[in-house]
C-alpha positions as CSV (number, residue, x, y, z in Angstrom):
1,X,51.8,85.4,25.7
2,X,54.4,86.6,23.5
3,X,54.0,88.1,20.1
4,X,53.8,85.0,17.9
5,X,55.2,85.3,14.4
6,X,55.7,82.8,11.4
7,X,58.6,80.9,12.9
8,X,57.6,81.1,16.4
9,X,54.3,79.3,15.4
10,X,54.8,74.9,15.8
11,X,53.0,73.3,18.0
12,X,53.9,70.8,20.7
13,X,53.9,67.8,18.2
14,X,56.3,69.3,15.9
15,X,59.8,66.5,15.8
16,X,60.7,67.0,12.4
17,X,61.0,65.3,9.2
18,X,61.7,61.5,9.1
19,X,62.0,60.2,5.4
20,X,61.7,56.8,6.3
21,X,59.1,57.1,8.5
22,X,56.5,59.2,6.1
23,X,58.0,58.2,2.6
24,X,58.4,61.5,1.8
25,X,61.1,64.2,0.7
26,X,60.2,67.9,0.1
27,X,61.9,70.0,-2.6
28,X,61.5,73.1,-3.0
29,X,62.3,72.5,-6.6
30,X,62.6,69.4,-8.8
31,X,61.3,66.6,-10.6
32,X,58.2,64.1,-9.2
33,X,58.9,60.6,-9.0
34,X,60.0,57.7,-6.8
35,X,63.3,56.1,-5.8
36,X,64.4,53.4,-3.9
37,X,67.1,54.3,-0.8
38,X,70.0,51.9,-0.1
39,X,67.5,50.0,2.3
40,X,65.0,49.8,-0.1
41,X,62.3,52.4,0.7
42,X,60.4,53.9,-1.2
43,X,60.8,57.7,-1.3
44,X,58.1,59.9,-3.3
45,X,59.3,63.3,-3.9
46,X,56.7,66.4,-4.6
47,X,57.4,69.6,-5.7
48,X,56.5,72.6,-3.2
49,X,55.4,75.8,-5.4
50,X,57.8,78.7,-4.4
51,X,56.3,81.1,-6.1
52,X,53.2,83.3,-4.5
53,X,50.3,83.3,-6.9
54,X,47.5,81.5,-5.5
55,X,44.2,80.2,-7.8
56,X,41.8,79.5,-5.6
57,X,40.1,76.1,-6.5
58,X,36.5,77.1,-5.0
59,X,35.1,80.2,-3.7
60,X,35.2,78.6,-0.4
61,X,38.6,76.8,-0.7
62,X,39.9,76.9,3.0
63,X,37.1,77.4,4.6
64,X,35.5,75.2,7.5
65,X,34.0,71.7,6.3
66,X,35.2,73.0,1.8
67,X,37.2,69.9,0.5
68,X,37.4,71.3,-2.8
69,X,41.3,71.7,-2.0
70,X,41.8,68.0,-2.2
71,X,41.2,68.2,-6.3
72,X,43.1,70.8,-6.9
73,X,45.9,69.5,-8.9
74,X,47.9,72.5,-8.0
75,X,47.8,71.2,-4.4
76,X,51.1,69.3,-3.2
77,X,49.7,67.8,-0.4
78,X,46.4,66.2,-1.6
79,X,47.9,62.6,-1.7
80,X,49.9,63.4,1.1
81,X,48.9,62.5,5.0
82,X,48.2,65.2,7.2
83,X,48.3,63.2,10.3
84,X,46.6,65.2,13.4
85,X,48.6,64.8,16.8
86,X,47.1,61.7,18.6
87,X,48.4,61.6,22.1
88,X,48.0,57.5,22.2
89,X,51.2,58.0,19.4
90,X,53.0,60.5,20.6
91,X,56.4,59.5,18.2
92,X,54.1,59.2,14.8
93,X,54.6,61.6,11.5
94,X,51.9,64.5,11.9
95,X,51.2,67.7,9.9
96,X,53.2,69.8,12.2
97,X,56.2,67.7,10.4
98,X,55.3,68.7,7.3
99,X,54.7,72.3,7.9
100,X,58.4,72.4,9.6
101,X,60.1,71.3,6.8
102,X,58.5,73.8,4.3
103,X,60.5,76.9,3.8
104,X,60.2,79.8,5.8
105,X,59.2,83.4,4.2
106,X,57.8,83.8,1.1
107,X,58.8,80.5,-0.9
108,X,57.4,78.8,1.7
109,X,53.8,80.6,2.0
110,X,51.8,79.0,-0.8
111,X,52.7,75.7,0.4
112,X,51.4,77.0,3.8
113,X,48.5,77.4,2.7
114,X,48.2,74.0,1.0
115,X,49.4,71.9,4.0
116,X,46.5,73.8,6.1
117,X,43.7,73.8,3.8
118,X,44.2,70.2,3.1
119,X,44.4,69.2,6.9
120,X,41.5,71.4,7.3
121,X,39.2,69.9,4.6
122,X,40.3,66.3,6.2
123,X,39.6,67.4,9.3
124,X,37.7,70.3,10.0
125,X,38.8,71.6,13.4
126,X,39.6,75.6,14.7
127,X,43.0,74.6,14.8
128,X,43.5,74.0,11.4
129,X,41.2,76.3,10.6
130,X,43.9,79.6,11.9
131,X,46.8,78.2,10.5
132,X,44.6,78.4,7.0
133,X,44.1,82.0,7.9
134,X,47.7,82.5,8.9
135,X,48.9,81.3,5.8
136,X,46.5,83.3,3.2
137,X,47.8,86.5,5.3
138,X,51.4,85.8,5.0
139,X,50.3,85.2,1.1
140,X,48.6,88.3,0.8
141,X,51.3,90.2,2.4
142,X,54.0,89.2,0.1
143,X,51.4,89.3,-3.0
144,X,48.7,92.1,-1.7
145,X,46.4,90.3,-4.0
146,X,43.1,91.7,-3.1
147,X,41.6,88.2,-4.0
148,X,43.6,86.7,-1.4
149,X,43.2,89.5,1.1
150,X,39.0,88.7,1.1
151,X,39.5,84.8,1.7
152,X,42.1,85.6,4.8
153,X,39.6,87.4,6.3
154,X,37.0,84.7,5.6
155,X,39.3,82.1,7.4
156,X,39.9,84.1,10.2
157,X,36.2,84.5,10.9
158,X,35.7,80.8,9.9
159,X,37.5,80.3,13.1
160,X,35.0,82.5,15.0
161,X,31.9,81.8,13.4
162,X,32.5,77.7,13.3
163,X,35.1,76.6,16.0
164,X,34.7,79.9,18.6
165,X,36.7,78.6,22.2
166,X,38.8,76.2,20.4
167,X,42.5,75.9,21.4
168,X,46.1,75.2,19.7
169,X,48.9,74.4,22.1
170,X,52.6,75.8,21.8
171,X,56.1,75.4,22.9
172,X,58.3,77.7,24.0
173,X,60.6,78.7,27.0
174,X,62.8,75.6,27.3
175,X,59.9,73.0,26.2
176,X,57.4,74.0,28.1
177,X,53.8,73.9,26.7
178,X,51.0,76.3,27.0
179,X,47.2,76.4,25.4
180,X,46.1,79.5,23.1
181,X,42.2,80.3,22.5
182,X,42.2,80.6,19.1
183,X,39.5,83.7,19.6
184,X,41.6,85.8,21.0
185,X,44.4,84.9,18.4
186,X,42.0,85.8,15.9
187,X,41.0,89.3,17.0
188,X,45.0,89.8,17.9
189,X,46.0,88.7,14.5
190,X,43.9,91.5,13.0
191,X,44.6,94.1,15.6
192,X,48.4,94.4,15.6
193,X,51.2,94.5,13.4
194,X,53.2,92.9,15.4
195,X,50.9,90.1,16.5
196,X,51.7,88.3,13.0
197,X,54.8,90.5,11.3
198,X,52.3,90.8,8.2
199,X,50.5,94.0,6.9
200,X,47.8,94.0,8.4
201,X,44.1,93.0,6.4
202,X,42.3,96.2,8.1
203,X,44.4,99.7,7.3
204,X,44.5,102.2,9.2
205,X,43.1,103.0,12.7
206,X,42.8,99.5,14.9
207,X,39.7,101.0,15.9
208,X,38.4,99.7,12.6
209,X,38.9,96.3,13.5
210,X,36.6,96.4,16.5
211,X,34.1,97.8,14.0
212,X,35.0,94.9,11.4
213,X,34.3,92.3,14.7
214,X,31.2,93.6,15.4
215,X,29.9,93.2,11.9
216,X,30.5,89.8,12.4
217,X,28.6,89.4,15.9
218,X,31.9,89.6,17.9
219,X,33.2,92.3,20.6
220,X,37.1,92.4,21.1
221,X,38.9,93.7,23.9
222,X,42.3,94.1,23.3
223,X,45.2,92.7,24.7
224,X,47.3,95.0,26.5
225,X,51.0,95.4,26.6
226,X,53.6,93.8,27.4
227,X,52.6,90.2,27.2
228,X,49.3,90.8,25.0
229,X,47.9,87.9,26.7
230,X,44.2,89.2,28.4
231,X,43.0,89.7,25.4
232,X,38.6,88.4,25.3
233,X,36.1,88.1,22.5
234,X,33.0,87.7,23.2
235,X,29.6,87.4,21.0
236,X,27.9,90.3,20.5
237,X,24.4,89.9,22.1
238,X,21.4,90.2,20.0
């Protein structure tokens, strides 16, 4: 698999933004509100945050089964639907919508990590789960709050420790579709640079990330060059 970065990452699902259909418009600045459109719909516009400093809500705020995201009046996206792909609708609204519409780069990344955490929190799943962790490392490498830094590390394990051999599906090549095991995304995602664009959460040495894994009961062998797709984690035994 190819090195997957910030705009690479959609999933299969992803069809883009439909007003009409979802009843929403996002702005990356403006006033909240509702109109009515020339046929009549009802169009609620929230305001994305563009800027990068996150408050975290709870201690655990993007992490496995934590909901406290969805009171967090600083979230855009708690009163918003963060549909999940269901394959009996293939054409329906889903978050993968939403998250294609939100700017890319660093305007975009606290909203990121809204749109995850809340899909997360509705529905706790690995998937939803990385993207969380994606998103608080793109924030930490535009903000290298240290804060930050510690809670996109907790994601990323989140996806080890509480949804280890779950999947995500991309698209790529001309539309065709392929599965990822979100393990090995994991222990890629903290290995190399290039495997996310971002600084990376352990400096120096890779090495050290093999150490960090098996602090947390998990042995990594890394992908190798030049499609970085053989990459395995295991759990350690005990």
């Amino acid at each position: 698999m190819r090195s997957l970065n910030q705009k690479e990452v959609y999933s299969v699902a992803s069809k883009g933004l439909t007003l009409a259909m979802l009843g929403l418009a996002l702005l990356a600045a403006g006033g909240c509100g509702e109109r009515s459109d020339s046929d009549g719909v009802i169009i609620t516009t929230i305001v994305l945050p563009t800027d990068t400093l996150l408050n975290l809500n709870c201690i655990d705020v993007g992490i496995a089964a934590e909901t406290c995201v969805l009171d967090d009046p600083e979230n855009p996206f708690r009163t918003v639907p963060t549909n999940e792909y269901d394959v009996n609708f293939p054409d329906a609204e889903t978050k993968f919508d939403l998250a294609n519409n939100i700017p890319v780069g660093p305007t975009g990344a606290k909203a990121r990590f809204y749109l995850w955490a809340t899909a997360l929190a509705r529905r706790p799943s690995g998937e939803n789960q990385w993207y969380t962790a994606r998103a608080l490392h793109e924030l930490f490498d535009t903000n290298s709050d240290p804060i930050v830094h510690d809670q996109a590390l907790k994601a990323y394990r989140s996806v080890l420790d509480n949804f280890f051999g779950s999947v995500t599906f991309f698209e790529c090549c001309g539309g065709v579709s392929f599965s990822a095991t979100l393990n090995e995304l994991v222990a890629d995602d903290l290995y190399r640079t290039e495997a996310t664009g971002y600084v990376r959460l352990v400096p120096g040495d890779p090495l050290l990330v093999l150490s960090l894994l098996s602090e947390w009961g998990y042995t990594y062998r890394p992908a190798t060059p030049p499609d970085y797709n053989d990459g395995l984690v295991f759990v350690s035994g005990g």
